[in-house]
N, C-alpha and C positions, 0 to 999 in steps of 0.2 A: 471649191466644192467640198462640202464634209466626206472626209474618206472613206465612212462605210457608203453612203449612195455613189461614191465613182469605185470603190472597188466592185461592188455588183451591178455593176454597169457593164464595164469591163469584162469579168466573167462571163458573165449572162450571154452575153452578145460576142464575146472572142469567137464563135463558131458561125455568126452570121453575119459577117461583114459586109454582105451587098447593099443596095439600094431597102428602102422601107417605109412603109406605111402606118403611118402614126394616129392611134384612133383621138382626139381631141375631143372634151365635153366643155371643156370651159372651168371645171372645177381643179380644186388644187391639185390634186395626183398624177393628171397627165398634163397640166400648164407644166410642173415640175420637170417632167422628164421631156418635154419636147426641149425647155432651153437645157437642159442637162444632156441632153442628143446634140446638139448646138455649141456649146461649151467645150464637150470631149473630140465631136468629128466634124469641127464643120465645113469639110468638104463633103464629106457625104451625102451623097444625094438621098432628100426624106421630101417626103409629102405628109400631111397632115389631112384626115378625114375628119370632117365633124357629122353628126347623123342629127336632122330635125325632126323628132317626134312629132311634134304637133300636138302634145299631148297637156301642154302645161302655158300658163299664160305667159311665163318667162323665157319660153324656146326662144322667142327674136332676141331675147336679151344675153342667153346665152350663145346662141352664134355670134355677135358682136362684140361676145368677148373673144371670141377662139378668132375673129377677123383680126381683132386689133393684135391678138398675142402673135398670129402668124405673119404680119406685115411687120409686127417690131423685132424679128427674128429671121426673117427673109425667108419661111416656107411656105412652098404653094399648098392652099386651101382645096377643098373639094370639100361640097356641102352637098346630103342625098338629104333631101325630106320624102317624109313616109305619109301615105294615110293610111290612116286608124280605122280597123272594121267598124263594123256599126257593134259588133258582138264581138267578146273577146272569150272566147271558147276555153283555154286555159288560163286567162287572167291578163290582166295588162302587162303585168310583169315579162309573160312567158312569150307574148304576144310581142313585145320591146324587143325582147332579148333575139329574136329568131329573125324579126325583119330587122336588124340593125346588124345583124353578121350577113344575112342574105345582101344586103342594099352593099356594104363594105366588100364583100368577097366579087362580086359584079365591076364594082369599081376596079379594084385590084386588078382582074385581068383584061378588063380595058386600060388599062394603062403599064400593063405588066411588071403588075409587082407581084411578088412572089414570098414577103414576111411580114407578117401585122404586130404592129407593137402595138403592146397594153397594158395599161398603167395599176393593175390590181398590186394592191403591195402586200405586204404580212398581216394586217389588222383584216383586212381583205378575205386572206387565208383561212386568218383562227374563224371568224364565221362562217365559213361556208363549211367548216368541219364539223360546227354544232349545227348548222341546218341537214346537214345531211345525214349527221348521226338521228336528232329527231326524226325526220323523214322515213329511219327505219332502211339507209343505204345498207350496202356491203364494206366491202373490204376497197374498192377500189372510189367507191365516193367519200370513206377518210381520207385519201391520199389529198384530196380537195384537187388545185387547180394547178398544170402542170407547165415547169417552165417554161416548156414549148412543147408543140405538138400542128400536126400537120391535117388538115380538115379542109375538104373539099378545094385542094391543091391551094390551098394558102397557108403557110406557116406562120400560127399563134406564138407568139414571146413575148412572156411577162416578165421582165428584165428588173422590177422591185419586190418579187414575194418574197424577199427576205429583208425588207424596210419598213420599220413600223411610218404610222401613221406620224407621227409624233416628229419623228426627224425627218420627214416630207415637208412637212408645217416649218419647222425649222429654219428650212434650206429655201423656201418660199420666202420666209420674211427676209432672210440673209440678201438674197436678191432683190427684194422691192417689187415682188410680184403680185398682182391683184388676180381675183378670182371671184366666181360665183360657187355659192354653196348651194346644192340643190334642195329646193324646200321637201320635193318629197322623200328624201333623207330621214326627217321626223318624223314622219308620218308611220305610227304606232301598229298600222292594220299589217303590214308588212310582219313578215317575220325575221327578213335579214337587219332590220331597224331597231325591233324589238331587243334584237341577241344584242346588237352594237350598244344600243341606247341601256339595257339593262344587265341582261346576263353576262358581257366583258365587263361593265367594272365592277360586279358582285365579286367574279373570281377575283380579278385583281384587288379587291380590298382582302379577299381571306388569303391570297399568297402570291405579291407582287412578281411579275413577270410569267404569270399565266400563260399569256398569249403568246409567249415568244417561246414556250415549252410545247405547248400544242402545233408550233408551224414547224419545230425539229420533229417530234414526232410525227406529223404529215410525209415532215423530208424522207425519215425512214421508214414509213409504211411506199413510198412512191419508188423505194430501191429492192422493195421486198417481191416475192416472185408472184405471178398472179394464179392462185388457184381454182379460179372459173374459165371455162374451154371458152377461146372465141370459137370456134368450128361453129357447125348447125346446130340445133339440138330440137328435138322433138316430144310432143305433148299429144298425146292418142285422149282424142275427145270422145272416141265410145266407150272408155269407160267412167264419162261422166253424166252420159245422159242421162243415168237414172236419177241422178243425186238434187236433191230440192236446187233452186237457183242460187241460193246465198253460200251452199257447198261448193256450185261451180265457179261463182266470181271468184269467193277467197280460195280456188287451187288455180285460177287465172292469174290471182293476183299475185300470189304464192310463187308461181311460175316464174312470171316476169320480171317480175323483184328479181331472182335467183340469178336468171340468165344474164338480163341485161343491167345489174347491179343499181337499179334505180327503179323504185314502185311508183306504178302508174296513177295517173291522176284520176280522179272519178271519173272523168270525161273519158279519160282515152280507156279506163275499164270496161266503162258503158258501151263504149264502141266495137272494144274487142269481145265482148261479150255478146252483141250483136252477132258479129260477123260469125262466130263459132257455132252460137247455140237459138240464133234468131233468125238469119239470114237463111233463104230458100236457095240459095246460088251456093256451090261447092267451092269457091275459088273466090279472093280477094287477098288483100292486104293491109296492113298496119304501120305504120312508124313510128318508133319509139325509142329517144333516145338514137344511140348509135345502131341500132337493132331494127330489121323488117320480122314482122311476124305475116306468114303467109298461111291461109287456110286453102288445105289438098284434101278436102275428103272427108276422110274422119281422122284428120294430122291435122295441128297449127304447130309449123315449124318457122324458126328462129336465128335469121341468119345477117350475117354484117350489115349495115348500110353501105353502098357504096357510093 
């Protein structure tokens, strides 16, 4: 095994030794590190998740590969297929992303596992720091995506954010490992595609090793101290009532950006702007992000998710 992918293997994971659940797509990055789990512990007891979208004509084809890689590796399989709304309210993306931790976390504690691995590596990283800078984040959606962290009693560990793409591909062919590449991957309409397919290798043609300077500075924005309160924090909507509507969205929007370090999607503005300034009920709630925003009155206040 090439010795930067088992030294952060190693690292990463010297704090979480027990039993684990390994998310599997079929694609090169987690084929990598399930036999790279395999290689370093294999006594350790691992299971492997794979999530069927239903979304794309190659799902069958990609679970058949995560059957085959799991039977040539000796770990047990668990396959949740999903259906697809008819309406995808925040996007398919966002809609993928929520019932695929939901369906995993379910799993998890029917069979009590207690740490989910996931295969995001460094290339992983440097985009989602430029999507989030676009986006118009804070200070804590630089940090991008965090070695671990603990969410709805399952603990997330990303055991390669500090492994480019590049030396995953590598250590794949090193092995003789097969893969499916996900076609919608290319697919341009995307914006995490977009930044991969264009904007990384623009930097990297004007100052080689771009990306690997952007996932150190993530490192050091994620040790730096956080200057937004988690506590509650409160928004007095009488004194917006007078203000035209497009004053009240953008200090709603203003708001919640601020609080919950990630601006809301038109959808979920539309909503909470309902419930504030449209709604004849004094009382309801929102979810956003890690964040409940609750309407009391003339308050919409803003407090953890739990």
């Amino acid at each position: 095994m090439l010795g930067p992918l088992r030294q952060a293997l190693i690292q990463s994971l010297a704090a979480f030794p027990g039993p684990c659940l390994l998310a599997v797509s079929g694609g090169l990055d987690s084929s990598v590190l399930l036999v790279a789990m395999r290689k370093l512990w294999p006594e350790r007891l691992l299971h492997a998740v794979h999530v069927h979208h239903g979304l794309q004509v190659q799902a069958d084809a990609f679970e058949t590969a995560v059957e085959r890689l799991c039977a040539q590796w000796a770990v047990r399989l668990h396959v949740c297929r999903l259906q697809a709304p008819a309406v995808f309210v925040d996007g398919v993306e966002a809609w993928a992303r929520q019932a695929r931790y939901a369906a995993i976390e379910a799993l998890a504690q029917d069979f009590g596992f207690e740490q989910l691995l996931l295969a995001h590596h460094a290339d992983d990283q440097a985009e989602t720091f430029f999507i989030n800078l676009i986006r118009g984040t804070g200070i804590d959606g630089l940090r991008g995506m965090p070695l671990a962290a603990k969410r709805n009693g399952l603990i997330r560990i990303r055991p390669l954010l500090t492994i480019p793409r590049l030396l995953l591909h590598e250590q794949a062919i090193a092995w003789g490992l097969s893969w499916i590449d996900d076609p919608s991957n290319l697919d341009r309409r995307f914006l995490r595609n977009r930044i991969r397919m264009e904007l990384m290798p623009l930097l990297e043609s004007i100052r080689p090793g771009s990306c690997a300077r952007v996932v150190d500075l993530m490192r050091d924005l994620a040790q730096a101290p956080d200057d937004f309160p988690a506590a509650n924090a409160t928004m007095e909507l009488g004194s917006l009532s007078e203000l035209p509507e497009a004053a009240q969205r953008q200090a709603l929007h203003d708001w919640v950006r601020q609080v919950a370090l990630r601006a809301p999607s038109r959808a979920r503005l539309n909503a909470l702007y309902e419930l504030c300034f449209v709604s004849k009920t004094a009382k309801g709630h929102l979810k956003h992000g890690d964040f409940v925003f609750r309407r009391l009155g003339d308050r919409l206040i803003a407090g953890p998710r739990i």
